[in-house]
C-alpha positions in Angstrom: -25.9 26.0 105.0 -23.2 28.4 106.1 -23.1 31.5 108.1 -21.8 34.6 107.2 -18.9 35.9 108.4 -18.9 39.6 108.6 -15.2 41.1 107.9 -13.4 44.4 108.4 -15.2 47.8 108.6 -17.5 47.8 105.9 -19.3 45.2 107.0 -18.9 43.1 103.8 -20.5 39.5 104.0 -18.2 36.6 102.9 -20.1 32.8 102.7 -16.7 30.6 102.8 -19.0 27.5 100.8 -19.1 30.3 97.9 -15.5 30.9 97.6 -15.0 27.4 98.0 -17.5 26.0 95.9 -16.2 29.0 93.0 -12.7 27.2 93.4 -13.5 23.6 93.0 -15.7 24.3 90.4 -14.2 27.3 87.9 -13.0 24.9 85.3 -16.3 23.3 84.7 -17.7 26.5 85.1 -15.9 28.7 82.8 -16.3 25.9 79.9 -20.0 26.4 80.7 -19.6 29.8 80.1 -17.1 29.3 77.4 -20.1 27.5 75.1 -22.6 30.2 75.6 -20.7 32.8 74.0 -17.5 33.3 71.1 -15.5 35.8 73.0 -13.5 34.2 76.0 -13.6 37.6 77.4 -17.6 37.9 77.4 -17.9 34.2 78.5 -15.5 35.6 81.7 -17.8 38.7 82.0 -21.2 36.4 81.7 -19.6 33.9 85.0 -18.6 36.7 86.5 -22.4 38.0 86.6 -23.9 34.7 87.1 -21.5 33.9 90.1 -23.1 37.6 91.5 -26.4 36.3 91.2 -25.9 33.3 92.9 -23.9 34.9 95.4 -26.6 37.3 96.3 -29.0 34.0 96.3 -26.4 32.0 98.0 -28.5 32.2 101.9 -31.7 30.9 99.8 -30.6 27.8 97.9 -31.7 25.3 100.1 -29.8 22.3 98.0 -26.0 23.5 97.9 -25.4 19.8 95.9 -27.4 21.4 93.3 -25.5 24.6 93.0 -24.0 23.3 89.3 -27.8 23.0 87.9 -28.1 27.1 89.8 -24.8 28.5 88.0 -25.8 26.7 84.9 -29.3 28.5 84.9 -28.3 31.8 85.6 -25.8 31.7 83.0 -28.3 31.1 80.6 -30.4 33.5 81.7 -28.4 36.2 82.4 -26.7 35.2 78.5 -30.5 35.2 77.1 -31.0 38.7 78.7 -27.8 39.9 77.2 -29.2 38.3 73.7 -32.3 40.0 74.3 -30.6 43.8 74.4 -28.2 43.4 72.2 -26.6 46.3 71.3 -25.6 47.9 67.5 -21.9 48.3 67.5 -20.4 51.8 66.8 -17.2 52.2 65.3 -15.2 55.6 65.1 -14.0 55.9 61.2 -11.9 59.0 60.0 -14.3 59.9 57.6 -18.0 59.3 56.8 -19.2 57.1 54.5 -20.9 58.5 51.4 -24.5 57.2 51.6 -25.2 55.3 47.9 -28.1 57.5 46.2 -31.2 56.1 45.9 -32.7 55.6 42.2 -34.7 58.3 41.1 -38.2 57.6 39.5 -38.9 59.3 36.0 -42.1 61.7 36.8 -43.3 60.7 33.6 -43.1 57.2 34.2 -44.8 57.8 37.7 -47.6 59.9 36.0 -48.1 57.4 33.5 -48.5 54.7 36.0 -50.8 56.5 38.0 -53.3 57.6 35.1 -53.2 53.6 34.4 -54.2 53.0 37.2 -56.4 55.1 37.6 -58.1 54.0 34.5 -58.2 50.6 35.7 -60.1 52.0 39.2 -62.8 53.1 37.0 -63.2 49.7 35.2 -63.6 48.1 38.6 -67.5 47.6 39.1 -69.5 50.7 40.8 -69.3 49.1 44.1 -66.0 47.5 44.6 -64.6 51.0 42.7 -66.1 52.8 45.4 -64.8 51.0 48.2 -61.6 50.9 46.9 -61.4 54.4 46.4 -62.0 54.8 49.8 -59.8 52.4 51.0 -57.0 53.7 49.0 -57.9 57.3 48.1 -59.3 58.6 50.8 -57.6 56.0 53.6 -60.7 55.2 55.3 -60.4 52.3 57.6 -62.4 48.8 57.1 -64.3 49.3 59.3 -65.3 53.3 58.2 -65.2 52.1 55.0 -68.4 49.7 56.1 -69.8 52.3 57.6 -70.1 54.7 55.0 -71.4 52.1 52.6 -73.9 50.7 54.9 -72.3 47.1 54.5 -70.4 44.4 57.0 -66.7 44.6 57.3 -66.2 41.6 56.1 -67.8 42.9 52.8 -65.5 44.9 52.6 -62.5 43.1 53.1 -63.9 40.3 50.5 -65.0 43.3 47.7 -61.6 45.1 48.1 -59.8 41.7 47.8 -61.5 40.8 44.5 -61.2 44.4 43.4 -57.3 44.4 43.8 -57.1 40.9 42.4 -58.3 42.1 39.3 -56.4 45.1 39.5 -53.4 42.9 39.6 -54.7 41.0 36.2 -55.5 44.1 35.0 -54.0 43.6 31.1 -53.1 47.5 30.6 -51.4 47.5 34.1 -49.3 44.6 33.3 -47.9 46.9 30.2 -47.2 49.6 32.2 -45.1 48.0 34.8 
């Protein structure tokens, strides 16, 4: 391991193993880089930050003949964190783009499907009609749901299941969609 050699007057730290180790092995290392990323100007920005880290590490690693295997792992990390937050890309346009209008739904249309729906809701049995209402209707929770009816949440979840499943075969629904 090296000392540090302190230089002018700010005291900066310089390990000469670093800058000779950074020489020897740039090449390899900016392939490294190179395959981590499709911009040769990120893969220059992503040594550049790994060769910081291991700088800043460089009094620590006890095996400098290992310091290929250290490089190689903070690239990978410091290109996974990079991954992780990627960011949305903005670009400045002269003029805004008009935003495509959404389809409106014919109120009749949506009327009629409710009332069919509706209908079918009362065909369910007393029971699962009444916990699908307030599932549904009156957005109770499972387990609310269960309590108001005095049953087991799992009752509910099985009853509501069947009770939409036959909603979905529900022969005047199918016309109406």
């Amino acid at each position: 391991m090296t000392t540090p050699v302190q230089t002018g007057a700010s005291a900066t730290l310089v390990y000469p193993s670093f800058a000779a180790y950074v020489r020897a092995r740039e090449p390899a290392l900016v392939r490294a880089a190179r395959s981590m990323t499709s911009d040769p100007d990120d893969a220059q920005d992503l040594l550049q930050t790994a060769l910081v880290k291991t700088y800043v590490a460089w009094d620590r690693i006890e095996n400098h003949r290992a310091l290929d295997g250290y490089v190689r792992r903070a690239l990978v990390n410091t290109r996974t964190s990079q991954w992780r937050r990627r960011r949305v890309e903005e670009f400045a346009c002269e003029e805004l783009p008009e935003p495509t209008p959404l389809p409106v739904d014919d109120p009749a249309e949506l009327e009629a499907l409710r009332e069919a729906v509706w209908a079918a809701v009362l065909r369910l049995p007393a029971r699962q009609r009444a916990m699908v209402v307030l599932r549904y209707y009156e957005d109770l929770s499972e387990v609310r749901t269960a309590e108001v009816m005095g049953v087991s949440v799992g009752t509910v979840k099985s009853a509501v299941s069947r009770a939409l499943a036959k909603l979905r075969e529900d022969p005047e629904l199918t016309a109406v969609r």
